[in-house]
N, C-alpha and C positions, 0 to 999 in steps of 0.2 A: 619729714622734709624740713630743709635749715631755712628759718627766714629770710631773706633776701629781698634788696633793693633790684625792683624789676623796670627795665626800661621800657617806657611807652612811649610810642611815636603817634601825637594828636596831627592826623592828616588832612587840611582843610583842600578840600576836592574841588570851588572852583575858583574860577580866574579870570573871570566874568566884571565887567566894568561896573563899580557901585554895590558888589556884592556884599553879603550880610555874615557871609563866613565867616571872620576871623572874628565878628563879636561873639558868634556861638563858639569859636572853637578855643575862645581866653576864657570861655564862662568855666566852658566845661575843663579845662586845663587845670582853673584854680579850685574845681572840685577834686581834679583827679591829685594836685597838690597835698591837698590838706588829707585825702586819705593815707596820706603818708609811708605808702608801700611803693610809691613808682619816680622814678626820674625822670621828669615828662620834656618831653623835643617836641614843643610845638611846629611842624613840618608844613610850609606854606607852598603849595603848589606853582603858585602865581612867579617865587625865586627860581624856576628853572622851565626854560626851556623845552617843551615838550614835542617834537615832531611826531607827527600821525604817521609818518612813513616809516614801516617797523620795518628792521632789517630781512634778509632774506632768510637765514637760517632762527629759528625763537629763542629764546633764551631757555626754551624747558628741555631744549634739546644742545645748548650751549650753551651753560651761565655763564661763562667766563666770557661770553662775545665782547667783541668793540661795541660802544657806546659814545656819544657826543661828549666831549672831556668837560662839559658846560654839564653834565649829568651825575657826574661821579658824586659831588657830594649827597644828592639826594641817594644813589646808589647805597654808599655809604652809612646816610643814616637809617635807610629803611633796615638795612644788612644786621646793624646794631642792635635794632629792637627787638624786646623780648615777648611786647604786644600791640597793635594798633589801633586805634580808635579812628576810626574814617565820620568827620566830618560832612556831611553831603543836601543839597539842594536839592530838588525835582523838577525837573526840567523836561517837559512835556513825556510825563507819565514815569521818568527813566534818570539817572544820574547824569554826571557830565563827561564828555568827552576828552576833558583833561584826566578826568581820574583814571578813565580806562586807558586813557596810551601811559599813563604812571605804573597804571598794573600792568600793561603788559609788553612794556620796556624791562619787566623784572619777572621772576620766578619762585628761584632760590629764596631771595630777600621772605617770601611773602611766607614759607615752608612750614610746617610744624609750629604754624604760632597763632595765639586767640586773635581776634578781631574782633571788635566792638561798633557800635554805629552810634552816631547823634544825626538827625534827621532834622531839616526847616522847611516847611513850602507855604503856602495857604492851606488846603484844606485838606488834605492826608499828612500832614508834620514829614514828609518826606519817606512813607512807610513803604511808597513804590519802589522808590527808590531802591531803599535798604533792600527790599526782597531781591531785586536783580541782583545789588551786591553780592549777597548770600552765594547767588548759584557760581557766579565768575569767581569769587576766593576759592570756593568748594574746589573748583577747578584746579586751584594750584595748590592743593592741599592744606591751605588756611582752614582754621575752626573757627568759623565764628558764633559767637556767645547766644544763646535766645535772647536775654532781654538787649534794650535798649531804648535811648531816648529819643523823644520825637514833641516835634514844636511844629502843631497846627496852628496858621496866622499865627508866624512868630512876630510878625508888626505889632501886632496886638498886645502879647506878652514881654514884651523887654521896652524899657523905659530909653529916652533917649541918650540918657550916659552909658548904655551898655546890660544896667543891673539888669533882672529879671523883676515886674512888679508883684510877680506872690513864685517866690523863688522853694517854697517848700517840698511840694510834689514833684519835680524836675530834679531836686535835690537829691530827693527820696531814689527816685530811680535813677540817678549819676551811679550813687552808692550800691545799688544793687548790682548796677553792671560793672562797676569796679573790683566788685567782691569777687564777682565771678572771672573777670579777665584775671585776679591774681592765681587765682588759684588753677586756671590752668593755664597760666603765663608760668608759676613757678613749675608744675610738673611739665609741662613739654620742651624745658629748660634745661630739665635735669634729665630730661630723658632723649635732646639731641646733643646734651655731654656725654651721655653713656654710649653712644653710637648715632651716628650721623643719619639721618635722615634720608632713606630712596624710596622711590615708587616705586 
């Protein structure tokens, strides 16, 4: 398989007033930078728009449907990616409601491609969370990765400039789950170049 520069789309999931999102999701960005296999779109939920009102026909039954012209670019860049790292918070036991009308405003975009998770709450690092993600991607035929990261009391753990104050172990498992999104980032790449993807 030919090395390649794979594109990852880091999805911060909420959009919640005073949230903690985008410092975990530049942490982990400028991990996934420096493994130096991915072209990373930090992807900020909170820039678009999301109506809970889903059209009448779904998208798994019509990709091409209409959409809020205020949505196309997110459309777009999910579309582009080769793998995604969902960012996500736990929010009474479960993820948030921005993230799922983002998923399921979309289909296609999600098809044939790894998925990753970084996870923040108090006292489960957002592992509830992740699990529900797990079964909704399964659903649109996303793979998502086994491992991933997770920040129990992430107040505890990150300094107030942003850094991580014992940044080693989090690093350690950025890296593992990065290993593993390339490597089936790059085969399910090359394998919906060979033939397009249906259920």
């Amino acid at each position: 398989m030919s090395q390649q520069t794979l594109r990852l789309a880091v999805v911060i999931g909420s959009v919640r007033e005073g949230r903690f999102g985008p410092v975990v999701a530049e942490w982990f960005a400028a991990r996934a930078r420096e493994h130096g296999r991915f072209t990373v779109d930090v992807v900020d939920l909170a820039d678009t728009p999301l109506p809970l009102e889903l059209p009448p026909v779904p998208p798994a039954v019509r990709p091409d449907m209409d959409r809020p012209a205020s949505m196309a670019p997110l459309t777009e860049r999910l579309s582009a990616a080769d793998a995604f790292v969902v960012v996500t918070p736990e929010y009474n036991r479960s993820f948030p409601a921005s993230l799922k009308a983002a998923i399921d405003w979309h289909f296609t975009e999600w098809q044939a491609k790894p998925v990753g998770f970084v996870g923040y709450s108090g006292g489960s690092g957002g592992l509830l969370a992740i699990e529900q993600l797990r079964q909704v991607l399964g659903e649109l035929h996303a793979h998502t990765v086994r491992d991933c990261v997770s920040f129990p009391r992430y107040y505890q753990l990150f300094a107030p400039d942003g850094t991580l104050r014992e940044p080693e172990e989090p690093a350690g498992a950025a890296k593992v789950m990065l290993d593993s999104l390339q490597w089936w980032a790059a085969a399910l790449s090359e394998g919906r170049r060979a033939r397009p993807f249906t259920a």
